[in-house]
Phi, psi and omega in degrees: 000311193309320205279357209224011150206171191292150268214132165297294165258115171287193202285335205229134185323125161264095194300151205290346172289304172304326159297341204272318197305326179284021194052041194261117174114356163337269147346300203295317156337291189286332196293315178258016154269005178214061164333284213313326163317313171268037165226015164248308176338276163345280218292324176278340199287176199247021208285129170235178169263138214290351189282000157155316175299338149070019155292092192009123164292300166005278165318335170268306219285309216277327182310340207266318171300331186279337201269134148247163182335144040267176202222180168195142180238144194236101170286109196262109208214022170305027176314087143264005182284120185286139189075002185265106172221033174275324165321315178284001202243321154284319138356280200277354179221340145247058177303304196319303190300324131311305189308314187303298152008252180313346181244021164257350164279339170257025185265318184272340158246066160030027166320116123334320163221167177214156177213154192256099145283075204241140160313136174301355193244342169287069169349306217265290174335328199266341176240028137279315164275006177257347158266007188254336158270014157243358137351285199314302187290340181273033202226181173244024202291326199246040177296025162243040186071008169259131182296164223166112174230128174232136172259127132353083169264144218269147177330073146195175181323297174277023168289326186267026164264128198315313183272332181299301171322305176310299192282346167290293202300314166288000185103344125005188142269140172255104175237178191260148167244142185313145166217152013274131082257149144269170194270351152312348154270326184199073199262243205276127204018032162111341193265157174318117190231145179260145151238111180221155169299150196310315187259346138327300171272000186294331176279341164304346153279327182251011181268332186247356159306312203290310156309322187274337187278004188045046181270154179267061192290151180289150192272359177276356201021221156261157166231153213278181182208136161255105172262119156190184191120275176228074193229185174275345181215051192313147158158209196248104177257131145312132186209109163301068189357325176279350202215022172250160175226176183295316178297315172292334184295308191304287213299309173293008177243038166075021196097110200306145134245207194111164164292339166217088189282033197278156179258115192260338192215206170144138218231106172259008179220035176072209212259356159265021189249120186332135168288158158265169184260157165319339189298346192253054104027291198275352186318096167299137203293026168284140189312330178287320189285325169287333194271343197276312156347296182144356195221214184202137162294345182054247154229054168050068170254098193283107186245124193226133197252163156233217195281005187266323211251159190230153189299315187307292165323261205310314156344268190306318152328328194273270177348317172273329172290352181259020153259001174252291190295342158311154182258007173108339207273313228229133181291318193284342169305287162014281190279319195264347175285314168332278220281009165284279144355276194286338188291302179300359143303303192286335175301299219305308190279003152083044181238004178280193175202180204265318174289005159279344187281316176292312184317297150359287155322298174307324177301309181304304175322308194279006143289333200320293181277013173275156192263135179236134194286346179215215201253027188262317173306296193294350196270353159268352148332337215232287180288325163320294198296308167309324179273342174269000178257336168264358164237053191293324156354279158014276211288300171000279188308340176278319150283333199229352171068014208304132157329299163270041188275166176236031161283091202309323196281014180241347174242000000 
């Protein structure tokens, strides 16, 4: 399949002349000489979104389409998800290709402006796209009216959360604010705003050539892979999702390393998403398949651990960081990313027990009905509770001292 459309990342950064040569801007042309085509195309795919939440586009595209105009659209490219570097990696070698993108979403909601939600620390991303939009401005590529803006977004976890985005951009903090309203209903200075991810729209050029052309195309195309932790070659792979499983993926990043390179865990959608055990190796990187597995694809920032790493440790990194990245707002996030933290502190450091471990539980209860403005509360629950069912060893050595634990990192 992969070989057989077109490619997210070519080999070498594409200048808007080498793009137009692949046939870049194509798509957009046509898309805004036949509405009515793009907005059934759109309106079918089975495309969700890719920064992790996997929320129907479609569905997003047509709610932001019922509120009316002026409308806006937001490339949303706030890459702060720790092991995640496929959005600034897009940037940076195919800028055209987001652009085209965002401006076939906003083709199909008659959008008036459009903005580049880019982290403030990805340079090189922000002065890939900022020379492929003075391409741009000399041609006659962006006639149809639309305002083409990059924003900053400033370092932190819920910056890349869809209303935190709407409220930076208006000048704001960027934090997340309540809903509803959403933001397809009442986003960036108030108008119906689509917030769709950098490598979502980035498939709307060749989702909708495939669509105009009456191809039955498969709706996974390829997808980007952030691979690390212990391997050999980390970074950002192009993949098909029907046909790579995590061992071809370990094997095209060169492989496990380490003092004991055996494949011990693997983590496939970034740090709030359940661990795997090695068995799930052969597990293909489709989204239905990872979740049958046992886990969430998220935006496939793939962390593959081996037998040199103890679960506890990597726990406790995770745990302090969404209790150092809430933003405060919400009590109850608050109280359980803290008491998720210290408890998995005190295991780490070897003052827990196993009823601090049970306690957990209790915390997620006494949150359940409390109100949270974003997906951040739920988000340490999924790998803790998998690393205490599938590595119970881990914790063992950390509580019980055991002598013959095989937790290197506890001795």
């Amino acid at each position: 399949m992969i070989a057989t459309v077109p490619r997210l990342l070519p080999g070498d950064t594409e200048s808007l002349t080498a793009y137009q040569k692949q046939g870049g801007y194509r798509a957009l042309d046509q898309a805004r000489s036949d509405l009515d085509t793009l907005r059934e195309v759109l309106a079918q795919t089975g495309l969700t979104g890719l920064g992790g939440a996997h929320f129907p586009f479609a569905t997003k595209l047509n709610l932001t389409l019922a509120a009316p105009g002026p409308r806006a659209v937001v490339c949303n490219a706030a890459e702060d998800e720790p092991g995640s570097q496929k959005d600034r990696t897009l940037l940076e070698r195919n800028p055209h290709l987001v652009i085209e993108g965002t401006l076939i979403a906003a083709a199909a909601l008659q959008a008036d402006v459009a903005y580049f939600y880019v982290s403030e620390t990805l340079e090189a991303a922000l002065q890939s796209l900022q020379h492929a939009l003075q391409e741009l401005a000399a041609g006659p590529l962006l006639g149809a009216g639309v305002e083409l803006r990059v924003h900053r977004a400033p370092v932190a976890y819920v910056a890349g959360e869809a209303t935190a985005a709407v409220r930076a951009i208006d000048g704001g903090e960027a934090k997340p604010t309540q809903q509803p309203p959403y933001p397809s209903e009442s986003g960036v200075a108030g108008r119906p705003t689509l917030v769709s991810n950098c490598e979502t729209l980035a498939n709307l050029p060749r989702l909708f050539a495939a669509g105009n052309n009456g191809e039955a195309s498969a709706q996974t195309w390829s997808r980007l892979v952030t691979i690390t932790g212990d391997i050999d070659a980390p970074g950002v792979y192009e993949i098909s999702p029907d046909e790579t499983t995590f061992a071809d993926l370990i094997a095209m990043a060169g492989g496990m390393t380490g003092a004991s390179p055996e494949l011990k865990a693997i983590q496939p959608g970034g740090p709030s998403s359940a661990y795997l055990p090695a068995a799930a190796a052969d597990v293909l990187l489709r989204n239905e398949d990872i979740r049958e597995a046992g886990s969430q694809p998220g935006c496939l920032a793939v962390r593959v651990l081996s037998h040199a790493r103890c679960l506890v440790e990597e726990v406790a990194e995770l745990t302090a960081f969404f209790a150092r990245e809430q933003c405060g707002q919400c009590p109850s996030c608050r109280m359980k990313t803290q008491a998720y933290g210290k408890l998995i502190q005190q295991v780490q450091k070897g003052r827990g027990n196993w009823d601090m471990l049970h306690q957990l539980s209790t915390v997620d209860e006494f949150v359940a009905d409390m109100p949270s403005r974003c997906a951040l509360i739920s988000m340490p629950t999924p790998p803790v509770a998998s690393a205490v069912r599938l590595f119970r060893e881990d914790f063992a050595a950390h509580i019980e001292e055991s002598a013959d634990s095989s937790c290197a990192a506890a001795h």
